[in-house]
Structure formats: C-alpha cells, structure tokens
N, C-alpha and C positions, 0 to 999 in steps of 0.2 A: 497544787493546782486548784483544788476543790476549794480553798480558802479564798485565793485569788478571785475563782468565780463568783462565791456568795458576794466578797466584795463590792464586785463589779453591779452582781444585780442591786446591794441597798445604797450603792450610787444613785444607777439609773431611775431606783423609786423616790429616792431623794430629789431628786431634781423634776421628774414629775409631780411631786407633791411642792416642791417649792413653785414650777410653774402654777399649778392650779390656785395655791393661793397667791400670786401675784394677779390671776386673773379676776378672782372674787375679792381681793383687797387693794383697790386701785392703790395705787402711792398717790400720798396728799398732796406733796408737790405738785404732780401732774394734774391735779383735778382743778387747781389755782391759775386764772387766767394773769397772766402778769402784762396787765394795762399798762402803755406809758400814760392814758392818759382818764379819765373819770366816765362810765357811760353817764348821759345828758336826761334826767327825769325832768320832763316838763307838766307840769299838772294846771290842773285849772286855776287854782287859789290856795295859796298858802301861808297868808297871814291876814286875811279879811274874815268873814263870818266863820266862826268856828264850827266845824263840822266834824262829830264822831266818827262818821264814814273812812274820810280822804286821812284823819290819825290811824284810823287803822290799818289802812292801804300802808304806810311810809312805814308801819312796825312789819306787815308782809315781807316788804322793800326792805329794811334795814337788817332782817333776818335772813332773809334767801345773800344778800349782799355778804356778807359775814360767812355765811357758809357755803358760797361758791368765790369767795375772792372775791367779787366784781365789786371796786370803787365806781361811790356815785355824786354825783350833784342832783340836787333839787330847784328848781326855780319855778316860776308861776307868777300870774299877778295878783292882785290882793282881791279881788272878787271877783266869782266864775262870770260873772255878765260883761268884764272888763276884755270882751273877746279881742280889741285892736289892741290891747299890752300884751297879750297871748302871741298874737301876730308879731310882736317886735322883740319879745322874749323869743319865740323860737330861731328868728331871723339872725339874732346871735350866737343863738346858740351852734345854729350852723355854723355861721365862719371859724367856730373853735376846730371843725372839723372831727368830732368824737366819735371813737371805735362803734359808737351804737346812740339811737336815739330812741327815748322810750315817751311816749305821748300820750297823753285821755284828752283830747283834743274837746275843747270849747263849742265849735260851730261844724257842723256836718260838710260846708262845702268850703270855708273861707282860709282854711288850712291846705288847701290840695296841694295850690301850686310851690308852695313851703315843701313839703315832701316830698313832693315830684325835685324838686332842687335839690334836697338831699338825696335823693335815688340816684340823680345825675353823676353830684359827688361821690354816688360810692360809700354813702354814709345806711346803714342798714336801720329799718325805722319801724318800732314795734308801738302799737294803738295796744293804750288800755283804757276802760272802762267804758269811751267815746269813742267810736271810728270814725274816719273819712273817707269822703266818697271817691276811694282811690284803692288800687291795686297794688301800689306803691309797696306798702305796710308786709314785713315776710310776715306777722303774725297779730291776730288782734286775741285779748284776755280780757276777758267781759263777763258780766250776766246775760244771759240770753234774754234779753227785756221786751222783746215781743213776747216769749213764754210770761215772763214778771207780768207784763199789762195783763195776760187774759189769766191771771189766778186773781189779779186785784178785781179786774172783772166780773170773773164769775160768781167771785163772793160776792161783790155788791148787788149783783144780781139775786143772788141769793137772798141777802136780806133784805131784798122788795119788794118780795113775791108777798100778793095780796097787799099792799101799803098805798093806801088811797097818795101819799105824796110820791110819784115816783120816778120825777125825771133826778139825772144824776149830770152835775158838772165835775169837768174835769180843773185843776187848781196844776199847772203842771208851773215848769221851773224856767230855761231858756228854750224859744221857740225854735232854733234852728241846732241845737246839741243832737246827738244820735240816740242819746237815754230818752229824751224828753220827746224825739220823735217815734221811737221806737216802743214805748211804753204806751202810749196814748193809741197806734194803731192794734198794740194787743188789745186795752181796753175797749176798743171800740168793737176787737172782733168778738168779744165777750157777751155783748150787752147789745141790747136791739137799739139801732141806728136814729129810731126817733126818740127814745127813750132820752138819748143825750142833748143836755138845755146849750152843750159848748164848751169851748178849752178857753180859760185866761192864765193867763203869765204871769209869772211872781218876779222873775227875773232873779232868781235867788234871793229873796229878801223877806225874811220871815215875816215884816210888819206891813210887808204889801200884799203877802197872801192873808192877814188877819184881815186886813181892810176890804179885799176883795171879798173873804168869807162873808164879812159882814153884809155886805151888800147885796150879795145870793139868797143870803136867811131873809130879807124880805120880798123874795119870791115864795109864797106860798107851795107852788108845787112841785119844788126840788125836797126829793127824800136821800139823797145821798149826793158827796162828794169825793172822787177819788184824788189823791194827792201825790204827785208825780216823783215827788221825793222826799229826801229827810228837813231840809228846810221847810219847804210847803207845806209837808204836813203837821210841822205844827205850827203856822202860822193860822191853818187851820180850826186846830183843835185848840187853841188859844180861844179864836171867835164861838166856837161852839161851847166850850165849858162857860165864858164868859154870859154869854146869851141863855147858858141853861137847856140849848138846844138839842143834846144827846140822845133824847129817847126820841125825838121827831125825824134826826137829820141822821144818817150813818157817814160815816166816816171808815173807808180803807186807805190808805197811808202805805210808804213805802220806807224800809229804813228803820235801825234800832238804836237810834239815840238815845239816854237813859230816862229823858224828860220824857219821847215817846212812849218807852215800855210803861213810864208812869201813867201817862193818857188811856195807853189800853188796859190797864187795871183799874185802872176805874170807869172804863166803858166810852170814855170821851171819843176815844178809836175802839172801831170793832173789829177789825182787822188792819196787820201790815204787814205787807212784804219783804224779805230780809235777806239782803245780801250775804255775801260771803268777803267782804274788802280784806280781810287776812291773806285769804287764800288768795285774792285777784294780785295782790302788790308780791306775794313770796312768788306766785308761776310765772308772773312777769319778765320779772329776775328769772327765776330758774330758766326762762325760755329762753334769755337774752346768751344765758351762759351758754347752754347747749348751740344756739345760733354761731355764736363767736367761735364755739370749739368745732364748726363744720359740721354738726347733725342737722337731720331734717327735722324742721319745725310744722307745728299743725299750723292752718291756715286761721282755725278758732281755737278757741279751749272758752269754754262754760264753765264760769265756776260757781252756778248755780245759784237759788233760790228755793226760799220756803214760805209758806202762806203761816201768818202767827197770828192765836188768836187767846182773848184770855185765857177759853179752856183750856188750850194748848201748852200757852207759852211757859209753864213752871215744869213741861216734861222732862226727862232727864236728858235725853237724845238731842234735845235743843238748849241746853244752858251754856255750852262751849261755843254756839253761834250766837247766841244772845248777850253773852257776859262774857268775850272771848278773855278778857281781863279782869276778870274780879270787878266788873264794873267803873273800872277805871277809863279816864280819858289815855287817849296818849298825847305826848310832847310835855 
C-alpha cells in the first residue's frame, strides 16, 4: 500500500512539474501565427533616396517577422514626397484585404479616409514612425518627436548663448508628415519664439536642402540650423563644410547615417538626434503579432531617442544605437 502511495504522490509532482514548465515554455507551435495570407508594410520609399534609417526599420521588421512567424510584404513609392503613389499603393493594398496593415504614413491628414476604409473592412491598421489624424490605428510605434524637437532644441540653444549670430532656421523634410510636424513644434518649444528666422522644406531631397542652406548662410544673422531629419541634415552640412561655415553657423541634425556621424566628428554637426529604427520596425511586428493573437496593445510605444554629440558619441552605452551593424548599410 505504502509503495502504491509514494507512487501516486511522484505522479502528481510529475505532472505539476510538467504543467509549470508547459507554462514558462510556451510550445513553438503556438506562439506561430499561421497567416493564410502576408500582413501589408506600407512605408514611405523604398527604392528612391537611400536612407540608413527606413534599412534599419525592415532589419527590425525582418527579425521580429522570423521570430514571431508573421509573413510580410513591403511596398511604398520611390520617394517619401511621392504622397499621391503612397495614396494608390495603400488603396491596393486594401482590396488584398490582409490579416493586418502596418503604415509610417506620408501626410498627417491625406491618409485618414484610407484607414477609416480599412477600419470599416475589418482590416486592423497599426501607424509606424508617422501617424494619422485618426483613431482608426489599434497602435502607433514611434519616436516621441515632440520630445526629439525640444532636445534638438535645447541644445541649439545651448550653443547660442552669448553668439552675437543667433537666429536659428529650421531645414525640416515634408510639410504635412507627423515627424516633420511634430519635431518642429518640439523645437520651437525649446527655443524662444522670435529667435526662429522660419521653417523651409527639403521635400526629402538632399540637394534642395544644400541649396536652401546655401541661401540662409547669406543671412548674416542666422547662428544655427536645425534639420528635421537624416536627409536634410546633410543636405545641410554638405552647404556648411562646403562654405567653410562650421564655426559661425551650428548645425543640430537628426539621424545617424554613417556620412552624418562623419560630419559630427569633424564638428560640421554639433549635435544629432538618434533614433532607435531597429527597435521601431522589431515592436512593430511584435505589436502586430500580440494584436493578431487577441492581446491588448498599448495605444503608443516610444522607442526613444538620444541627443549625440562628439563628446558623446564614441561612449560605450551608445555604439549599439550608433553602429547597430558594424556600420554597415542594410539591403
């Protein structure tokens, strides 16, 4: 009888130990969403001006994909100003009708009623990097780019104190985007309101923010320009290395493109702002997955931002957001 017993009890511990770890070792199977059909990445540009940023978003995107199951499509037009092929890329993309649709939308408001159509369908529609001015979206995955504007700000600020030049243009990217809106009122909360000479538009195009720069440097009383992103700011610091102008004019920038990090080692930029695009395309995905598996999703996720600056930039803390690859491009 007493054998019978012991038995009985390294059963019952057995199987309590086999449930506990069934609960801390999900099965793999189950944690694989089996799609019939691809979730829909729509991005701003994806084969026009090459940008280190939007490569490292798709390595995010291609990682979290692969280790959550979720198959995807890419599409876009070939340059983020191309907002009407943005509008007819997504417009397709609907009628595929896809488990999930993931967006960094182009234009702040000219997207809405696109989402709202997809909300109607039933089609679940997650904003990254860009939102739209809609409720639509279960989740948006971003930089918090009003914070980003007022650290590009306050440094610039910083380095104008006492500088007999010290009005500051803004150099930003597309005028009606959420980055480009939303950065510009940080900077402006940063920085005293008359201080700012104005915003011009690059339209993403590196060699129309050089031309632009050019034509600011002969305003004698601009001491800085802030640049609203990774194109801009070196269309930028193209005009100012070019001109010689470095130690007159300062330069805060946004973005760590490798030509960048070159600019601020050699002082051409004195500071830039730096995303986290790794981490924005892998939460993406992961948000999309937990979406699809019936969890509740946050409404935001911040995936941050840090002010870099020469002193800074060779810390140890920051060479994995600086150099997420060995300083390599992706694609």
């Amino acid at each position: 009888m007493r054998k019978w017993y012991l038995l009985l009890i390294s059963l019952v511990a057995a199987a309590v130990l086999f449930a506990a770890l069934s609960l801390s070792y999900e099965d793999t199977d189950s944690r694989v969403l089996k799609l019939k059909d691809p979730v829909q990445v729509v991005l701003k540009s994806v084969e026009g001006q090459p940008m280190d940023f939007w490569d490292i978003v798709i390595r995010g995107i291609d990682e979290a994909s692969r280790e959550f199951g979720i198959p995807y499509e890419i599409s876009g037009p070939r340059y983020e100003r191309e907002i009407n092929k943005q509008i007819k890329i997504l417009e397709s993309v609907i009628e595929k009708h896809p488990p999930l649709i993931i967006l960094a939308a182009s234009d702040y408001k000219k997207l809405v009623y696109l989402v709202e159509k997809a909300g109607d369908m039933g089609i679940p529609v997650i904003t990254m990097d860009s939102g739209i001015d809609s409720g639509i979206p279960v989740s948006f995955i971003a930089t918090d780019n009003v914070a980003a504007g007022r650290k590009a700000g306050g440094e610039m600020n910083r380095l104008l104190q006492n500088k007999d030049r010290n009005s500051v243009a803004i150099v930003s990217h597309i005028k009606e985007t959420a980055t480009a809106i939303d950065r510009e009122a940080g900077v402006r909360e940063a920085l005293k309101e008359e201080s700012i000479a104005g915003t011009w538009f690059c339209d993403v195009d590196p060699v129309k923010a050089y031309r632009i720069t050019l034509e600011l440097l002969k305003n004698k009383s601009i001491g800085g320009i802030v640049a609203l992103n990774e194109v801009s700011t070196l269309g930028v610091a193209r005009a100012i290395e070019e001109k010689g102008m470095q130690d007159k004019v300062a330069v805060v920038g946004f973005d760590n493109a490798i030509k960048e990090l070159s600019y601020l080692e050699a002082g051409v930029i004195k500071a830039t702002v730096v995303q986290k695009p790794y981490n924005m395309g892998y939460m993406t995905v992961k948000t999309a997955y937990e979406y699809l598996k019936g969890m509740v999703v946050p409404d935001f996720i911040d995936t941050g931002s840090i002010l870099i600056t020469k002193d800074n930039m060779f810390k140890r803390e920051y060479q994995e957001i600086l150099f997420p690859f060995g300083g390599k491009k992706g694609n």
